[in-house]
FIMARSE-776245 format. One record per residue (C-alpha): residue number from 0; residue in three letters; x, z, y. Coordinates in Angstrom, 1 decimal. Example, Ala and Ser with C-alpha at 12.3 -4.5 7.8 and 13.67 -1.06 7.14 Angstrom:
> 0;ALA;12.3;7.8;-4.5
> 1;SER;13.7;7.1;-1.1
This chain:
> 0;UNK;0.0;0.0;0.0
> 1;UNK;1.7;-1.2;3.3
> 2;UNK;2.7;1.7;6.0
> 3;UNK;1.9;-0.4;8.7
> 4;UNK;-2.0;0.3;10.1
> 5;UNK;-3.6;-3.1;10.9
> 6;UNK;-5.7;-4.0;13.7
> 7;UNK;-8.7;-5.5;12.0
> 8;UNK;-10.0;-2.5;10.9
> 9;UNK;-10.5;-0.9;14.3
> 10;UNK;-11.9;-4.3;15.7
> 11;UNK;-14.3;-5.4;12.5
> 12;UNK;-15.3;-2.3;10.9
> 13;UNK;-15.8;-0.2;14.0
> 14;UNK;-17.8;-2.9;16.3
> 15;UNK;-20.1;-3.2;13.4
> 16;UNK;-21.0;-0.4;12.9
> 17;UNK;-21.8;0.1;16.6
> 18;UNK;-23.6;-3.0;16.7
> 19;UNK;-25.8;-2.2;13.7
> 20;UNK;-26.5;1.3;15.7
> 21;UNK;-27.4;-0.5;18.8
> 22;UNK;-29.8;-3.0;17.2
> 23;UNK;-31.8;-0.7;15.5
> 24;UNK;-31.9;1.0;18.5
> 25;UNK;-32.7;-1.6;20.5
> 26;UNK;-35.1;-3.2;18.2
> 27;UNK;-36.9;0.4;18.0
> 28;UNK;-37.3;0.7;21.6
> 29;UNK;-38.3;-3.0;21.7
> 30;UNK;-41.2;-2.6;19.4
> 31;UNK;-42.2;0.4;20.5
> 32;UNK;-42.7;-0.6;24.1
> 33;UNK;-44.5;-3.9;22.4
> 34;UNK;-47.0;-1.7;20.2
> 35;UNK;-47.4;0.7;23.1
> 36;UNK;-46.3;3.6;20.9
> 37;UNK;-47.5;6.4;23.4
> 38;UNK;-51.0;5.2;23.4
> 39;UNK;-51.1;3.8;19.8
> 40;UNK;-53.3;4.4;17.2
> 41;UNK;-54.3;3.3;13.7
> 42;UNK;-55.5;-0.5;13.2
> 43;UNK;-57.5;-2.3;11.0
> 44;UNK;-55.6;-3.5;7.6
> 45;UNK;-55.5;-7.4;8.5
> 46;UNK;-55.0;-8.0;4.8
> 47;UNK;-58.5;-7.5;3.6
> 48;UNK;-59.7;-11.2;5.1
> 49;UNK;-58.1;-13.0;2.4
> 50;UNK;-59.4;-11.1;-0.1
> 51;UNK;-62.7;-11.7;1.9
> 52;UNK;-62.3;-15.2;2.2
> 53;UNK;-61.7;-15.2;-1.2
> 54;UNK;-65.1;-13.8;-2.1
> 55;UNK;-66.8;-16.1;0.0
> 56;UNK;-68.5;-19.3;-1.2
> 57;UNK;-71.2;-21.7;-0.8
> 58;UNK;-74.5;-21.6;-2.2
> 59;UNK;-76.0;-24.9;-2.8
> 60;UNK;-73.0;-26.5;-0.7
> 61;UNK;-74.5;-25.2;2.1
> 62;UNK;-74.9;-21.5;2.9
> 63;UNK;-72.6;-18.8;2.2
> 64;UNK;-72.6;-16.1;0.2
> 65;UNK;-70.6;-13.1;-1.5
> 66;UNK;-69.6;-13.0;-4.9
> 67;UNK;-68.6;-9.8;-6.3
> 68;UNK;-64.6;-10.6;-7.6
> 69;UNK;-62.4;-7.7;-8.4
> 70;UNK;-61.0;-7.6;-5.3
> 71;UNK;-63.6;-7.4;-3.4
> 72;UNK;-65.1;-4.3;-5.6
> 73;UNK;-61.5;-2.2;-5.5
> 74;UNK;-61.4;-2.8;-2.0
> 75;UNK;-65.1;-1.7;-1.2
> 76;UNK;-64.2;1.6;-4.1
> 77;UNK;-61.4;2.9;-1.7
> 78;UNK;-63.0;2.5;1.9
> 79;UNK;-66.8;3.8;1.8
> 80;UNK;-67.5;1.7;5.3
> 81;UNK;-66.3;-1.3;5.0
> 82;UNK;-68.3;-4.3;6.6
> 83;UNK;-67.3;-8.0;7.6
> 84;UNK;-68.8;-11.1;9.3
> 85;UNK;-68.1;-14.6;7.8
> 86;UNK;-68.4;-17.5;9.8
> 87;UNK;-67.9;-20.8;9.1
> 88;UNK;-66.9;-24.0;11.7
> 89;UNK;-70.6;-24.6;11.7
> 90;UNK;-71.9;-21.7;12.8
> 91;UNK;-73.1;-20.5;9.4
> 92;UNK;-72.4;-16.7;8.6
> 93;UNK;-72.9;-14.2;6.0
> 94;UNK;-72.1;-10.1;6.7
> 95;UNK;-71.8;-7.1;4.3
> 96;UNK;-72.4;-3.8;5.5
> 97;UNK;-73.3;-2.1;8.4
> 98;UNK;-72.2;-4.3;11.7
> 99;UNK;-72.0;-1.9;14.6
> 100;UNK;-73.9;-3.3;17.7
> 101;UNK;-71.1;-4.3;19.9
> 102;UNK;-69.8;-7.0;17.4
> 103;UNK;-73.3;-8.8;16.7
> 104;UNK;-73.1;-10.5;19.9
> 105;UNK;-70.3;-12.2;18.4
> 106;UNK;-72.6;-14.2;15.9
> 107;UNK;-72.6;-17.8;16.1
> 108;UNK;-68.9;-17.4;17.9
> 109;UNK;-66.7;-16.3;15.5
> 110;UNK;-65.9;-19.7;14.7
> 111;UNK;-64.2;-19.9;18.6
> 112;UNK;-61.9;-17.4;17.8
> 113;UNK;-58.4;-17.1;15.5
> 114;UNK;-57.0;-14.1;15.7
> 115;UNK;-57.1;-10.6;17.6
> 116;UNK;-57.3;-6.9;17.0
> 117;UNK;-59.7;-4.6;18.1
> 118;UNK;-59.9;-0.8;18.3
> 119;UNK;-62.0;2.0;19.9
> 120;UNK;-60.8;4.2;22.4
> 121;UNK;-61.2;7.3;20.8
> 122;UNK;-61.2;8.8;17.0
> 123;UNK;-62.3;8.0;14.3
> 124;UNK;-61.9;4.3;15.4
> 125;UNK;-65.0;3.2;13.6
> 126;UNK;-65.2;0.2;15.3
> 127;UNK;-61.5;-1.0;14.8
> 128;UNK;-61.3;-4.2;13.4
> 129;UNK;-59.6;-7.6;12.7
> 130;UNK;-59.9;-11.1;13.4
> 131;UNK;-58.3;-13.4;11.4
> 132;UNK;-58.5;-17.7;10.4
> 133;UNK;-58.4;-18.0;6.7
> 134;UNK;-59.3;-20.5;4.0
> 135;UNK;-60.9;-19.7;0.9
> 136;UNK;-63.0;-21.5;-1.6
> 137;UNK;-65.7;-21.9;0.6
> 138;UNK;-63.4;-23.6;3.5
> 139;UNK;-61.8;-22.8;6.7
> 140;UNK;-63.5;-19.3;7.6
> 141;UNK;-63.4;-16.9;10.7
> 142;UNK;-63.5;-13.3;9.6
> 143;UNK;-64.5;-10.1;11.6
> 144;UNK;-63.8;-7.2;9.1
> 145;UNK;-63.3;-3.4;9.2
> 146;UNK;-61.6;-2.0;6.5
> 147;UNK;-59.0;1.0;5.8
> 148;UNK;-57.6;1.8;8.9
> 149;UNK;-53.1;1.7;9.2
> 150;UNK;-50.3;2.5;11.5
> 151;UNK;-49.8;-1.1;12.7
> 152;UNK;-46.9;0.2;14.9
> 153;UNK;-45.3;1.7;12.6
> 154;UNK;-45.8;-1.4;10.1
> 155;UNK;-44.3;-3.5;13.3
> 156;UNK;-41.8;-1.0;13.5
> 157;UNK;-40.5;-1.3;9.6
> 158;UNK;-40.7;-4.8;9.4
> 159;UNK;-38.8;-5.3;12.8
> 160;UNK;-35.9;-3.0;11.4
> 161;UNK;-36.3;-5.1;8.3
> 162;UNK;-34.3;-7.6;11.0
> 163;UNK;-31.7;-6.0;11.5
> 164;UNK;-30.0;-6.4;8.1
> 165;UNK;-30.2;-10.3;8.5
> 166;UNK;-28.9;-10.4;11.9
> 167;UNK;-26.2;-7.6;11.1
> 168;UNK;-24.9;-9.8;8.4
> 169;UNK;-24.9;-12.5;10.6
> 170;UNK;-22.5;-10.5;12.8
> 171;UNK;-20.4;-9.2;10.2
> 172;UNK;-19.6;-12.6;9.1
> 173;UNK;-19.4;-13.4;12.7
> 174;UNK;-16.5;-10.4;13.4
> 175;UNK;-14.8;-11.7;9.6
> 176;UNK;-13.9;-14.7;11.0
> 177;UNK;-13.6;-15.2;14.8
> 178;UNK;-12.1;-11.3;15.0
> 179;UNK;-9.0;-12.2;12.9
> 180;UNK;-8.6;-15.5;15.0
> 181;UNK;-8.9;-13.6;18.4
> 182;UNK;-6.5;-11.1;17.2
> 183;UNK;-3.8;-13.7;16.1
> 184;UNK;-4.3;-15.7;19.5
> 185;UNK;-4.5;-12.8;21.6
> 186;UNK;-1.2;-11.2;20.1
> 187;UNK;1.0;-14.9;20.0
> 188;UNK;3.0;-13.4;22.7
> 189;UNK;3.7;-10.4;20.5
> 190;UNK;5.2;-12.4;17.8
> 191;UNK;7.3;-14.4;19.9
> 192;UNK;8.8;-11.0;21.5
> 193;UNK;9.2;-10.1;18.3
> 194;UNK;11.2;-13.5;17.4
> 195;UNK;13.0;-12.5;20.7
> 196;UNK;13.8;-9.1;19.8
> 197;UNK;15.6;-10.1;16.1
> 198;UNK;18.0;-12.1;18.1
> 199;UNK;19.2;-9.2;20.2
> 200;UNK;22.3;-7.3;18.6
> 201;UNK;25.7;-6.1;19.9
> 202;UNK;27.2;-9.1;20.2
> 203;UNK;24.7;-10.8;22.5
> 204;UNK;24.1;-8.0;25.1
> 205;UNK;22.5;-8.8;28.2
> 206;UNK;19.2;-10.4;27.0
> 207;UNK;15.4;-8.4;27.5
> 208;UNK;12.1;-9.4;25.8
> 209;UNK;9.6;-12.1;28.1
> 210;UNK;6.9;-10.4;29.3
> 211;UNK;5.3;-13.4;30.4
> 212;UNK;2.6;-14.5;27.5
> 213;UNK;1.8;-10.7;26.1
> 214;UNK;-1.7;-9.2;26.9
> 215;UNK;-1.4;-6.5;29.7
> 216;UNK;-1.9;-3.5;28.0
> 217;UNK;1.1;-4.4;26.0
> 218;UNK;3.3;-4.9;29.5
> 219;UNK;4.4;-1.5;29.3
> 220;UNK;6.0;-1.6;25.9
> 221;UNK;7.7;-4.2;26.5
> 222;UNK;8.7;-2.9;29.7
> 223;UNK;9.9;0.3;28.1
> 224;UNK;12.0;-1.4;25.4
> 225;UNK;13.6;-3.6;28.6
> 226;UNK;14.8;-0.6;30.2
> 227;UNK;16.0;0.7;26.9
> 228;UNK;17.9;-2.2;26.2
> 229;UNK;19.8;-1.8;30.0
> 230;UNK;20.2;1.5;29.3
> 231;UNK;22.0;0.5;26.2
> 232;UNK;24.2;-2.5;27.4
> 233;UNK;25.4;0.2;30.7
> 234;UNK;26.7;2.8;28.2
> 235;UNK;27.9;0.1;25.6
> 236;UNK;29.9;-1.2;29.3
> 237;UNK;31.2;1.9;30.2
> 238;UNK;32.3;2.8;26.6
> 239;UNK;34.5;-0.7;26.6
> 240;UNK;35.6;-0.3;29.9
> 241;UNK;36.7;3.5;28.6
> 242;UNK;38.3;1.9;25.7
> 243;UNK;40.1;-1.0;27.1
> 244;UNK;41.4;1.4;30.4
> 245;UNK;42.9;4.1;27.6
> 246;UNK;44.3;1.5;25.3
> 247;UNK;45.8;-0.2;28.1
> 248;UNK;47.6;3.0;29.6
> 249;UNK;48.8;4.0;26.4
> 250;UNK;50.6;0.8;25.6
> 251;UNK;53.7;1.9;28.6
> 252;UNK;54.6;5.5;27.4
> 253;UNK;53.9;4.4;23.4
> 254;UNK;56.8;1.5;24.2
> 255;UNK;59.3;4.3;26.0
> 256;UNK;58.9;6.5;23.4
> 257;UNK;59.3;3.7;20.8
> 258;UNK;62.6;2.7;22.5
> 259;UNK;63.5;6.3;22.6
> 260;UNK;63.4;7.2;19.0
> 261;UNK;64.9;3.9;18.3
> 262;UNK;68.1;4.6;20.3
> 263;UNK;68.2;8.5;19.2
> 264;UNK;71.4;9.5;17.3
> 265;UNK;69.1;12.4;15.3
> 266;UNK;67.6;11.6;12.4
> 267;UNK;64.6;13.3;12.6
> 268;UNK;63.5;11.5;15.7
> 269;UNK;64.2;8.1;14.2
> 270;UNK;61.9;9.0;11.4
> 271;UNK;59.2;9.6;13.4
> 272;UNK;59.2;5.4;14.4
> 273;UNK;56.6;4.9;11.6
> 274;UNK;54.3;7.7;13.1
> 275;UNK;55.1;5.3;17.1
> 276;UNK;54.2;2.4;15.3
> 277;UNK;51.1;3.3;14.0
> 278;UNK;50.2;4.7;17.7
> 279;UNK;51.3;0.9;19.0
> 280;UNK;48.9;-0.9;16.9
> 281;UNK;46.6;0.9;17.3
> 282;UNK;46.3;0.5;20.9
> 283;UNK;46.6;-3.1;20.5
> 284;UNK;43.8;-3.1;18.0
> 285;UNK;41.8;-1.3;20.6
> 286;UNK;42.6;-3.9;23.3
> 287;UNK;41.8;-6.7;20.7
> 288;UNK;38.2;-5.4;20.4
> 289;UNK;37.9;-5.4;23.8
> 290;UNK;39.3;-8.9;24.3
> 291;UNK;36.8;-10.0;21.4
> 292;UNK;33.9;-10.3;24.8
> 293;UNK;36.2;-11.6;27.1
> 294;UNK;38.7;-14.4;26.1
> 295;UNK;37.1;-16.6;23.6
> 296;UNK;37.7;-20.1;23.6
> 297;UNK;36.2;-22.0;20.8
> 298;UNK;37.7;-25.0;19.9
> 299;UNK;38.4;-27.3;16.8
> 300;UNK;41.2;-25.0;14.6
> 301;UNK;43.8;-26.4;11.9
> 302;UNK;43.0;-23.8;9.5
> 303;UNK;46.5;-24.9;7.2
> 304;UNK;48.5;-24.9;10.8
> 305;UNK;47.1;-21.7;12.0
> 306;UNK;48.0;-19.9;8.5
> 307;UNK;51.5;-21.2;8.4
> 308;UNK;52.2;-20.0;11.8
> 309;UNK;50.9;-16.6;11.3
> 310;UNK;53.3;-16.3;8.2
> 311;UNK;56.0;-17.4;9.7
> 312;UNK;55.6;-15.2;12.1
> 313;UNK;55.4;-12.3;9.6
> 314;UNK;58.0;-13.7;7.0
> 315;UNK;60.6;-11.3;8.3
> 316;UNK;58.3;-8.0;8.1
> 317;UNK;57.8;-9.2;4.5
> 318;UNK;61.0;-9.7;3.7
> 319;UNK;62.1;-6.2;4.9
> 320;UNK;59.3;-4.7;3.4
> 321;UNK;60.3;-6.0;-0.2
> 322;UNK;57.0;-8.4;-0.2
> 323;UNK;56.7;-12.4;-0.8
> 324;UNK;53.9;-14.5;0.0
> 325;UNK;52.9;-17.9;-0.6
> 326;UNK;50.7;-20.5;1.3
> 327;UNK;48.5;-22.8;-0.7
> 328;UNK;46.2;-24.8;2.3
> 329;UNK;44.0;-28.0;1.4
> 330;UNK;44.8;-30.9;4.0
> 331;UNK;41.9;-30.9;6.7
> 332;UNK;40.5;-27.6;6.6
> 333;UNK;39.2;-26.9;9.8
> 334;UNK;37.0;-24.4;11.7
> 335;UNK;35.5;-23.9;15.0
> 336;UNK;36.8;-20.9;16.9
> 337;UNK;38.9;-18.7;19.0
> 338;UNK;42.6;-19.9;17.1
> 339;UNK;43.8;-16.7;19.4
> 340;UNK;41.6;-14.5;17.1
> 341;UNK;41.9;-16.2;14.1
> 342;UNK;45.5;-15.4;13.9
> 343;UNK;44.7;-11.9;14.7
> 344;UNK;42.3;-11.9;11.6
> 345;UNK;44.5;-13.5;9.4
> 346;UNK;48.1;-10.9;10.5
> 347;UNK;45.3;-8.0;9.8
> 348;UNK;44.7;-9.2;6.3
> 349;UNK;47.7;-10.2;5.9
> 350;UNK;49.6;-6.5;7.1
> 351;UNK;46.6;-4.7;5.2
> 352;UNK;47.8;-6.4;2.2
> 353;UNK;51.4;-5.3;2.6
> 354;UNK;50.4;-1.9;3.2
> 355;UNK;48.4;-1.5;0.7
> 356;UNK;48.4;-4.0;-2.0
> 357;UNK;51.5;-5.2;-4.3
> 358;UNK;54.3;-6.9;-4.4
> 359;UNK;53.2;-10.5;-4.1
> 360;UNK;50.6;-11.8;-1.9
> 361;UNK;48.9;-15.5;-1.8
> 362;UNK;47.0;-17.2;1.0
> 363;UNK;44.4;-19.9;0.1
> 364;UNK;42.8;-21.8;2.8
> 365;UNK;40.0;-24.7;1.6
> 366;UNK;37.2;-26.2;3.6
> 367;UNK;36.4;-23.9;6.1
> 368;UNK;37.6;-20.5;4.5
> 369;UNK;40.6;-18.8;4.3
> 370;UNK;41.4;-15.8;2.0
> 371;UNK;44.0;-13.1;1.0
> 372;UNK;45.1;-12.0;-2.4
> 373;UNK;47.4;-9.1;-3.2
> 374;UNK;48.5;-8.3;-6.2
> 375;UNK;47.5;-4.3;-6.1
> 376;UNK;45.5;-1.3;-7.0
> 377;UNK;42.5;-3.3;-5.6
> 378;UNK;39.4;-1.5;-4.1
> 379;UNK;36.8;0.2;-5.9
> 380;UNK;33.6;-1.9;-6.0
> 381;UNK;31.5;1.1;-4.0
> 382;UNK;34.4;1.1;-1.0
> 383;UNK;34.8;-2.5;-0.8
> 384;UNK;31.7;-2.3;2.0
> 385;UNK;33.0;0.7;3.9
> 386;UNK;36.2;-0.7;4.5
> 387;UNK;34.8;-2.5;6.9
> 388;UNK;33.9;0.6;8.7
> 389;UNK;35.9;2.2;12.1
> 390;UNK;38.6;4.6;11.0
> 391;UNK;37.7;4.6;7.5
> 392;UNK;40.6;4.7;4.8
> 393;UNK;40.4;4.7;1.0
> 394;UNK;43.5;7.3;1.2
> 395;UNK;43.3;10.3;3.4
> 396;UNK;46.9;10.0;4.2
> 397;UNK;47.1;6.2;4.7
> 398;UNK;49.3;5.3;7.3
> 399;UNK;46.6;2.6;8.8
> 400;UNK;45.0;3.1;11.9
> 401;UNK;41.4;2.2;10.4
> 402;UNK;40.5;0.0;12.1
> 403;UNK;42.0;-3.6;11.4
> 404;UNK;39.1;-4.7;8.6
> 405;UNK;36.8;-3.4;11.3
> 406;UNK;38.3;-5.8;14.1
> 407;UNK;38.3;-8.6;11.4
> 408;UNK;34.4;-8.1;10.5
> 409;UNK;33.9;-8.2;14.4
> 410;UNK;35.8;-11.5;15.0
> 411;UNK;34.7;-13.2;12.1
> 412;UNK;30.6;-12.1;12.6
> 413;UNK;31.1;-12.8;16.5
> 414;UNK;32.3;-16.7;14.9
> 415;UNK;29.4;-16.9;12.7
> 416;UNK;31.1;-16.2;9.3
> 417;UNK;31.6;-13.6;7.1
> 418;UNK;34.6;-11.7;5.9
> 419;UNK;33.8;-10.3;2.1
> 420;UNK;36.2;-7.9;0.0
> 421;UNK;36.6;-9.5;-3.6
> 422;UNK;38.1;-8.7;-7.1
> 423;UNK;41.2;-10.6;-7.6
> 424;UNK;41.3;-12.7;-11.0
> 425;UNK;43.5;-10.0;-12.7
> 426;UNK;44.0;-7.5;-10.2
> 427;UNK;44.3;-6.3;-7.3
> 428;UNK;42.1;-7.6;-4.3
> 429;UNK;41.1;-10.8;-2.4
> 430;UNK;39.5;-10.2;1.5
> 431;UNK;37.7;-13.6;2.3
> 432;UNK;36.6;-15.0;5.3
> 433;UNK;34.1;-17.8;5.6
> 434;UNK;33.8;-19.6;9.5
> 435;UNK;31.7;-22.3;10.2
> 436;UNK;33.2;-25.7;9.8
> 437;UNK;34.0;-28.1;12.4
C-alpha cells in the first residue's frame, strides 16, 4: 500500500458525499414548498380510477354500467365510503355511492376535465377526491372518485428522493472522470517543477524551481523550497571559499617546513618528510576540489597521450618506490573533458595504487575509458563503495589523506562518467573510469 496520500480521494469521495447531502436537502425543501407541507393534508388515493375504469362497461353498446370484478369488491371491503362518477366523451355517466352535493353539479362535465385533486378544508376530508382520464373496457373515461384517503406529500416526498439516487450516480460518474482529469491538468505545473527539481544537485548550483505555471496556493512551496535552495548554495559558497582560502595559506609554511626538514642534518626531522608530504597533498587535493567549479575547459582529449604523460611524469616516483607500471592504450580513444583534470584523476589512481596496492601496476585505456590495476591485497567488496567517501581509509593508520578517490568520483561525475572500484582478474584491484566519448 503506497505511503503517499492521493488527492482524488479528498476531491471524489468527499464532494459526493456533500452533494448527495445537498440534494436530498434541496429536493426536500423543494417538494415541500411544492405540496405546501405546512398546510397539507391527506389526498384522495389517485390509483383507485383504474381499477374503476376497469369495472366499467357498456351495456347494450351504449350505456354504462358497473360490473362487480375483484377489484372493485377488495377495494369497496377496505373503505366503507367510497363513491365515484363515470363519464364518458358523450356525456353518459354511471355513479356508485353516495355523491355529496357539491360534486353533482359536475354531471354532464366531467368529460371537460383530465386531471385535478380536490380536498376539504377541514377533517375528516370527506369530500377529497380525484380526477383522473383513463381508459378501460368501456373506452376513454373521466372519473370523479373518493376512496382511501393518503399522505400525497409525503408520497411526493418519497418518490422525489427516489431521484436522488439517479442523479447522484450521474454525479459520481461525473466526479470519476472529469475529477481525475482536472487534477492532472491543474497540477502540470507541479510535475514539471518536479522534473526541474531532479536536475538540481551539487554540481549544478545556482538553479530555483519556475513558479510560473503552478496553481497559486502551491506558490508558496515553491517559494519556500527557492529560498531553501539560496540558502543552501550561500553556505555551500562560503564553505568553498573557506576551503580554497585555508588550502591556499597552507601551501607557503607546508613548503618552508618541507625545505626545512629536507636540509636538516638530524635524523629525526628528516623522517618526519613523509608526515610534510602527506600535509602537501593534501592541501593541493583541497585546492583541486575547489578548482573542480572554476577552471574547466572541456575539449576533445587523447585519452593514450594523456596516460603516457601522466606516467611519465610519475615513472621516477615509481621507480624509487620499488614499483613498475605498464601502458596498454587502444589508438583513438578519446574523451571530452577538462585534460587538466583528467590527469589529476589518473596521478590519484595511479599514486593510490602505489600506496596501496602491489608491486606491478597496468593502465588500460579503450574507447572512452581508462582503468588501473594493481597487483594487491585488493578491497573488500562492502568498502569498495565507501572508498569513494571524504577521509575515509580501509587502514586506520594509512598514510593517505582520504581524500584522492573522493576528488576522482567528483571529477569524473562533474564529466558525466563514472569511476567504479573492481576485482582484478586474479588479484588485487582495478579503479575504472568511464567518460563520455568524443
Amino acid at each position: 500500500m503506497s505511503r503517499y496520500r492521493s488527492l482524488k480521494r479528498p476531491l471524489i469521495v468527499f464532494p459526493l458525499l456533500f452533494n448527495l447531502l445537498m440534494l436530498l436537502v434541496a429536493f426536500t425543501v423543494l417538494i415541500s414548498v411544492a405540496v405546501r407541507v405546512d398546510s397539507g393534508g391527506p389526498y384522495a388515493d389517485e390509483q383507485i380510477t383504474r381499477i374503476i375504469a376497469a369495472a366499467v362497461t357498456r351495456h347494450d353498446h351504449d350505456s354504462l354500467t358497473i360490473r362487480q370484478t375483484p377489484q372493485l369488491m377488495a377495494l369497496r371491503a377496505e373503505t366503507a365510503d367510497l363513491w365515484f362518477v363515470v363519464e364518458d366523451d358523450a356525456g353518459r355517466s354511471v355513479s356508485f355511492g353516495q355523491v355529496p352535493e357539491p360534486y353533482r353539479a359536475f354531471a354532464g362535465r366531467l368529460a371537460d376535465l383530465s386531471y385535478a385533486q380536490l380536498r376539504d378544508r377541514r377533517a375528516p376530508y370527506v369530500l377529497a377526491a380525484v380526477v383522473r382520464r383513463e381508459t378501460g373496457p368501456a373506452g376513454p373515461l373521466t372519473i370523479l372518485a373518493h376512496g382511501k384517503l393518503t399522505e400525497l406529500s409525503f408520497i411526493i416526498l418519497m418518490g422525489s428522493n427516489l431521484m436522488v439516487a439517479p442523479t447522484f450516480l450521474l454525479l459520481a460518474l461525473t466526479s470519476l472522470i472529469v475529477t481525475p482529469w482536472i487534477v492532472r491538468r491543474s497540477l502540470a505545473g507541479v510535475s514539471h517543477i518536479a522534473q526541474e527539481a531532479e536536475q538540481i544537485d551539487a554540481h549544478r548550483r545556482g538553479r530555483r524551481l519556475n513558479e510560473t505555471h503552478v496553481p497559486k496556493e502551491i506558490v508558496p512551496l515553491v517559494n519556500a523550497v527557492n529560498d531553501a535552495l539560496r540558502r543552501l548554495d550561500e553556505g555551500y559558497e562560503r564553505q568553498r571559499r573557506f576551503i580554497a582560502s585555508a588550502a591556499h595559506e597552507l601551501r607557503t609554511p607546508i613548503a618552508i617546513l618541507a625545505a626545512k626538514v629536507e636540509v636538516d642534518s638530524s635524523a629525526a626531522v628528516r623522517n618526519l618528510a613523509g608526515d610534510v608530504q602527506r600535509l602537501a597533498t593534501l592541501a593541493e587535493q583541497l585546492l583541486d576540489i575547489q578548482r573542480l567549479d572554476t577552471d574547466r575547459h572541456d575539449e576533445k582529449v587523447d585519452l593514450g597521450a594523456l596516460v603516457r604523460r601522466v606516467v611519465a611524469e610519475l615513472v621516477p616516483l615509481l621507480i624509487a618506490a620499488g614499483r613498475t607500471i605498464e601502458v596498454k592504450a587502444q589508438q583513438g580513444a578519446c574523451c571530452r573533458g577538462d585534460a587538466a583534470a583528467l590527469e589529476r584523476v589518473l596521478t590519484n589512481l595511479i599514486q593510490n595504487a602505489v600506496e596501496h596496492g602491489g608491486r606491478h601496476i597496468v593502465v588500460r585505456v579503450s574507447s572512452a575509458a581508462f582503468e588501473v590495476e594493481d597487483d594487491g591485497p585488493g578491497i573488500p567488496p562492502e568498502e569498495r563503495e565507501r572508498v569513494f567517501e571524504p577521509f575515509h581509509r580501509l587502514r586506520p593508520r594509512s598514510t593517505g589523506s582520504g581524500l584522492g578517490l573522493n576528488l576522482v568520483q567528483q571529477v569524473v561525475e562533474r564529466h558525466g562518467g563514472r569511476a567504479t572500484i573492481l576485482a582484478g582478474d586474479h588479484r588485487g584491484t582495478i579503479a575504472r573510469v568511464e567518460l563520455s566519448g568524443c
